[in-house]
C-alpha positions, 0 to 999 in steps of 0.5 A: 482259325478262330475269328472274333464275334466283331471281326471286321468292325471298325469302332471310332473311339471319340471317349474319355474317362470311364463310361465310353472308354469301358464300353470301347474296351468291351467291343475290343475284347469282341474283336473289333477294331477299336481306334482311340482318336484323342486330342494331342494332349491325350485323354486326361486319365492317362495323367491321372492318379499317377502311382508311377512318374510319366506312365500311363496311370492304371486309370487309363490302362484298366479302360482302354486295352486291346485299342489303337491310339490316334491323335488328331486336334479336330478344331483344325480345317485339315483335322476335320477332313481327317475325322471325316475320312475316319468316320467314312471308315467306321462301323461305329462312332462313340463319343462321351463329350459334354452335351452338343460338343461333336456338333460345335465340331461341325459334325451333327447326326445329319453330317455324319449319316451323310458322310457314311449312311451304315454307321451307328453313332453312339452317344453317351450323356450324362442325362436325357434331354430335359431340366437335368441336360447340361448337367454335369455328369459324374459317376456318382452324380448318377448313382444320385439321381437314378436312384442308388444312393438315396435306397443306399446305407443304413436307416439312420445314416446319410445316402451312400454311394456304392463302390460298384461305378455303376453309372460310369461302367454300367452305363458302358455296358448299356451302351454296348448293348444298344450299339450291338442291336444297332449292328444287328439290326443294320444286317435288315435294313442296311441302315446306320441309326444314332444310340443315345445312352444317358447315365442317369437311366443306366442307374435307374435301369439297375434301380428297378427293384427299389421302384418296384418296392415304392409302389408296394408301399402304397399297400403297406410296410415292406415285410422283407425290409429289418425297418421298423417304420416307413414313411412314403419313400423306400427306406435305406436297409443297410445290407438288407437284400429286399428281396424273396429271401432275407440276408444279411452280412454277419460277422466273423472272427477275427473281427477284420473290416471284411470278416463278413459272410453275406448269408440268405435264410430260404425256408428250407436252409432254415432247420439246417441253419438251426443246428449249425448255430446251436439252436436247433429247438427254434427249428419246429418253434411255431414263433420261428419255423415259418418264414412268416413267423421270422420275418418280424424279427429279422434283425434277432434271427440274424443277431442269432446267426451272427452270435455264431459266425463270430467265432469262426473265420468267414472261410470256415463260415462258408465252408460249413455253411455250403456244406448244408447248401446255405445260399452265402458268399465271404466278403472279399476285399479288393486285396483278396479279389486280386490275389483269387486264384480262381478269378485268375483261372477264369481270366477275370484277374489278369497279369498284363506287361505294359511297355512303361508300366511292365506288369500291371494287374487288370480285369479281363472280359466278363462276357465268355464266348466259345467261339471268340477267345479274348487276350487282353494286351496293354492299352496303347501309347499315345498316339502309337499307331499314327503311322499305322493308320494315317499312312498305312490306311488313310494313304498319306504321306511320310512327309505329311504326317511329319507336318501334320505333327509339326503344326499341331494336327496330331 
């Protein structure tokens, strides 16, 4: 029989909203034991963006599947000894509270390291110790400091967001990241250690390329960027791709709001490209044969293209346009995303029956192991395996667990 890469990891679920939730849920998909320990009240996102009255909002479903669900009001005496008990148990502990609030539980590194010396505790904040701390930390607050927004847009327009939540989910995945080395290196040393992942520099992390351009400005403009002027600060470049090869999105037929294709011009697409938009004359022009020579006038050679893809739907683009090996990609929306039936073959778009919700439409795991195959199954009901795991694992009583719920601990 198959086991799981984290079979025999017990996770201590501490999170909420999106940034820890979606690193909890990639460690489940792994195959650990993920235990979602939330407050009575529930985590605020099953409430959240509600499209159907009282079910779990596909805010918290998307983010918290193949998980079990606890509740426990860590403020009281009784349920401090209960996390206590839960961290003794647990491999991992990750929690996305606000700066310092696990401490005020009573709970600091040193408590938890002496409750169980092998645990790796993971913390995800908004920001690293500094000014910026008890900042409050939002998804797109990080995209604002870590650099996204201000190398996001167009040239004469405001800052942009992007739709990727890449401080929320990417900081996820960095945490995930980090707890995994943690693991790793436990085996050597025997030895938990504390993780701490912050938003901002997840962001910055994945805005590496705009830093690099920043220093490049210090020995002239940006060739690869459409720009006309530069000042001392990268510019915004539309959907410039920046980098060694120039793209853009060109628009097709019939004009929809996603009839794009994103297309990358390489030296050796270039003749090939020629001929497919009728100019084939501009192939061996000495003022556009050479990459040197087009990259002045990046904004006409794409003007160019575009003249051509606008009579044509985005899927014939692309047929023609692989069909001669010319790196592109259509724009998909998120309709056409989910209806993909390849994404669904590759089970990244995933059909999942949900006990009040029914069948509900999810994004399966990215990270494909051979040895450890992954069934996505519905995010758990509110404190749904309280008995499961207070009496079935932590050893108490029917009866207690019945005061326990009577007087608020869970």
């Amino acid at each position: 029989m198959t086991t799981k890469a984290l079979e025999g990891i017990r996770v201590l679920d501490m999170t909420h909203v999106q940034s820890g939730p979606s690193a909890t849920q990639l460690m489940a998909w792994l195959g650990a034991d993920v235990v979602k320990l939330e407050a009575p009240a529930g985590d605020i996102t099953r409430t959240q963006l509600r499209d159907i009255p009282d079910a779990d909002s596909l805010y918290f479903t998307m983010l918290n599947s193949n998980k079990r669900s606890i509740t426990l009001n860590t403020k009281t005496e009784r349920g401090k000894q209960l996390l206590t008990e839960l961290i003794r148990r647990s491999d991992v502990m990750v929690e996305n509270f606000g700066p310092g609030a696990v401490d005020r539980m009573g709970f600091t590194w040193d408590r938890i390291r002496e409750i169980n010396p092998r645990i790796v505790y993971a913390s995800i904040k908004g920001f690293g110790d500094g000014p910026y701390t008890a900042f409050k930390a939002y998804e797109v607050v990080a995209q604002a400091m870590g650099g996204s927004m201000a190398t996001t847009g167009f040239e004469d327009g405001p800052p942009m967001a992007t739709g990727a939540q890449i401080g929320d989910s990417g900081t996820g995945i960095h945490a995930v990241a980090a707890v995994l080395a943690a693991l790793l290196q436990r085996t050597r040393t025997g030895r938990g250690q504390r993780v701490n992942v912050a938003m901002q520099h997840a962001v910055l992390n994945l805005c590496r390329v705009k830093l690099r351009d920043q220093q490049r400005l210090a020995h002239g403009p940006l060739a690869e960027y459409p720009n006309e002027d530069f000042g001392d600060e990268v510019p915004r470049s539309g959907n410039a791709s920046g980098g060694g090869q120039p793209g853009w999105a060109v628009r097709c037929a019939p004009g929809g709001p996603n009839d794009y294709v994103y297309v990358i011009v390489q030296p050796a697409g270039w003749q090939p490209l020629t001929r497919l938009i009728g100019r084939p004359e501009l192939a061996d022009d000495p003022e556009w044969s050479t990459p040197q020579a087009r990259l002045p006038k990046l904004a006409k050679m794409f003007q160019l293209i575009e003249e051509w893809t606008t009579t044509l739907p985005k899927w014939e683009v692309l047929e023609r346009l692989n069909a001669e090996n010319i790196p592109c990609g259509p724009i998909l929306s998120t309709r056409e995303i989910i209806e993909d039936s390849s994404l669904a073959a590759n089970e990244m778009v995933v059909e999942v029956e949900h006990p009040e919700r029914g069948s509900y439409v999810t994004v399966g795991n990215p990270l494909k192991l051979s040895d450890s195959p992954v069934e996505i199954t519905a995010s758990p009901l509110l404190g749904e395996h309280n008995a499961e795991i207070y009496v079935g694992e932590l050893g108490l009583g029917d009866e207690e667990l019945r005061l326990l719920k009577s007087t608020g601990v869970i």
